[in-house]
N, C-alpha and C positions, 0 to 999 in steps of 0.2 A: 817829330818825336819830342819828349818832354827833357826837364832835368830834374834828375831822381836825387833825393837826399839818406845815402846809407848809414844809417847809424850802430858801431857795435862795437862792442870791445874787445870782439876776438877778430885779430888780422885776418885770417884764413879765410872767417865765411862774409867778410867785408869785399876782399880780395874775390873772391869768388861770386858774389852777388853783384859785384859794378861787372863782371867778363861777360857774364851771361846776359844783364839791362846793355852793355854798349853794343853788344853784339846782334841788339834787337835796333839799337840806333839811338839809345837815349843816351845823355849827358849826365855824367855820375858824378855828385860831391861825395864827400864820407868824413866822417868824424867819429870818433872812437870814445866819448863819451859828453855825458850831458850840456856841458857850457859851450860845448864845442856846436854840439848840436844846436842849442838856441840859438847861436851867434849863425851858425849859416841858415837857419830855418828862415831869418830875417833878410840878412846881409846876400846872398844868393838866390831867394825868390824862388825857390823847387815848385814844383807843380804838383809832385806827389815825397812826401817824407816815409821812407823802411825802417822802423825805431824797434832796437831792442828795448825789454823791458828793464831786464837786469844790466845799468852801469854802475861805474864805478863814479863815486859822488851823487852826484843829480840823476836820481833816478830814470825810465825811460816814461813813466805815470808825471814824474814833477814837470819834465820836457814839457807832454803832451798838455799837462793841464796849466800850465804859463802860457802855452799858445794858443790854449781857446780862452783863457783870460784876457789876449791881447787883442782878438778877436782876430786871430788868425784861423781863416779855416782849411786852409792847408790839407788835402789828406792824407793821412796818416793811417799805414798800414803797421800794424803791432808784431813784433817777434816775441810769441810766450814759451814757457815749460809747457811743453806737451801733456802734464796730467793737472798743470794748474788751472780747474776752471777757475776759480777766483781771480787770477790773471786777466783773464780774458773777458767776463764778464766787467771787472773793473776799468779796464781797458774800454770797450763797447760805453762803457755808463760816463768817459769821462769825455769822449767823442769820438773816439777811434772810428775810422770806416772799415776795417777789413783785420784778420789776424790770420797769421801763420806760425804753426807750431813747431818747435823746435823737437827734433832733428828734420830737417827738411832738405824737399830735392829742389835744387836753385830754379829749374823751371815752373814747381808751384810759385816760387816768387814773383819771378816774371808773369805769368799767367796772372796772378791775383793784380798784379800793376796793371796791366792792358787791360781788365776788366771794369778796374777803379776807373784809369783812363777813359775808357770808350763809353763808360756808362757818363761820365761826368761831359765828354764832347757832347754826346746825344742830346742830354739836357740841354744844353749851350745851343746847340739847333736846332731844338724841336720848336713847335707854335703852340703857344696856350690851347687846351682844348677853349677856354674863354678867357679871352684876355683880360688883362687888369686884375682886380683882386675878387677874390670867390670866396663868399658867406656860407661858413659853415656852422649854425647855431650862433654862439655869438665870437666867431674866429676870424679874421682875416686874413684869407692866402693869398699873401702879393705873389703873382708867381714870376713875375720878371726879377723884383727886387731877393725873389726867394727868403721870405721872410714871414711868419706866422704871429701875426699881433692880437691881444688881447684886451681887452678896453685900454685901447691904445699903448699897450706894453709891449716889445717883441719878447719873443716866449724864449730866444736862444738855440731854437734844435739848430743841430749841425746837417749837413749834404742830407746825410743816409737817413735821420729822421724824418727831415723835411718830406723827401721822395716817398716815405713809405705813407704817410698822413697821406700828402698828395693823392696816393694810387688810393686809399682809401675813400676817400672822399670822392675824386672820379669816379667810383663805381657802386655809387649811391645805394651804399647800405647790402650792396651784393658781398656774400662771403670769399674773401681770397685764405687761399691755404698759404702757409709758409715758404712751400716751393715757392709760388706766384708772387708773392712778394718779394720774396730775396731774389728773384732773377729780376724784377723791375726795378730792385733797388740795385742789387751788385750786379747783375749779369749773371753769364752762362759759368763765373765761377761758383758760383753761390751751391753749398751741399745742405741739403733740406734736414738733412740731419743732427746738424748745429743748432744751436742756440740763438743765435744773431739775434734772428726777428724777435724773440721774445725778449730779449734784452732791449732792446729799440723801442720798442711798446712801452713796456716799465719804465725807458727815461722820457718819453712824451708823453704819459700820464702826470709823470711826477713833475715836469716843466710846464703843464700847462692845465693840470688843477682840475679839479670838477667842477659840472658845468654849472649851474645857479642852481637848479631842482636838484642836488648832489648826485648826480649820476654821472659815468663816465662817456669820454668824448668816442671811444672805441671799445668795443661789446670784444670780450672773449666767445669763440663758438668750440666748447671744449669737442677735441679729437677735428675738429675743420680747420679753423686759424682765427683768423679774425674781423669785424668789420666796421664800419664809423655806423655808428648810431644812427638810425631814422628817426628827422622828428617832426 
């Protein structure tokens, strides 16, 4: 089992989200708001961080984007306002893996944690389809070091970018739909209905630039999803 870091500043649904994570068998910190949160995000070593968005002082956005600054990549699943897209998507854009919207039933949480989890084991056990680093135009994907470099730059993506490029590029220039993709990225929680994947897209466009002849690294296929360029 992992140890979960729950972040919020209302007791109740803090209290309430470590019963139902210990009760699955993981080990619960919690902090009740921002400085607190940075200081065990580090000091504690979680496997997976539960951050609300709205604290008191340090935001749940200043958390998250201090610790992809520090080059923690930690996942981080988001608590937003249920009608705030701009939450969410901003969330997604700053490295979030995963968001749950507020009013929620403790077991979507859990459920979203195990999904984060078992997709990020799988990685950890799986075998390169080809070992070492895979040329894509002019891109390097370490896939052991999990790292996407550009004339010798690493480009930044986090977990859930890296995986979706990944599955893209594996399936050479075949169209994947958004389903397809969120379940090879998130798992069986992933609702095709959200936005995720298209957020994900726009921050690895925008992290890794177009390609020399200014075209993009991944073709939109409007009303299908999407696919890595053939060249």
């Amino acid at each position: 089992m992992a140890r979960i870091l729950v972040v919020d500043d209302e007791p109740h649904i803090v209290e309430v989200v470590r019963a139902y994570l210990e009760r699955e068998g993981h080990h619960v910190d919690t902090a009740g708001d921002g400085d607190r949160a940075l200081e065990l995000a580090t000091s504690a070593e979680p496997d997976l961080v539960v951050l609300d968005v709205m604290l008191p002082g340090r935001s749940g956005f200043d958390v998250l984007r201090t610790m992809r600054a520090r080059g923690q990549q930690t996942p981080v699943i988001l608590l937003t306002a249920r009608d705030d897209v701009i939450d969410r998507v901003a969330g997604l854009e700053l490295g979030a893996d995963d968001y749950v919207t507020k009013p929620f039933e403790p077991r979507e949480v859990v459920a979203r944690v195990g999904a984060v989890l078992r997709r990020l084991a799988t990685v950890a056990e799986a075998v390169a389809p080809e070992p070492g680093v895979t040329r894509y135009v002019d891109l390097a994907i370490d896939r052991e070091a999990r790292v996407v470099e550009r004339d010798g730059a690493d480009c930044g993506l986090t977990r859930a970018e890296f995986d979706l490029l990944a599955a893209l590029v594996d399936h050479g220039g075949a169209v994947l739909t958004r389903e397809q993709l969120g379940t090879a990225v998130f798992g069986e929680s992933f609702s095709a209905f959200d936005r995720t994947i298209d957020s994900h897209v726009k921050n690895i466009r925008r992290k890794i630039g177009l390609a020399r002849d200014g075209s993009q690294y991944i073709e939109t296929v409007r009303g299908l999803g999407y696919r890595a360029v053939r060249r």
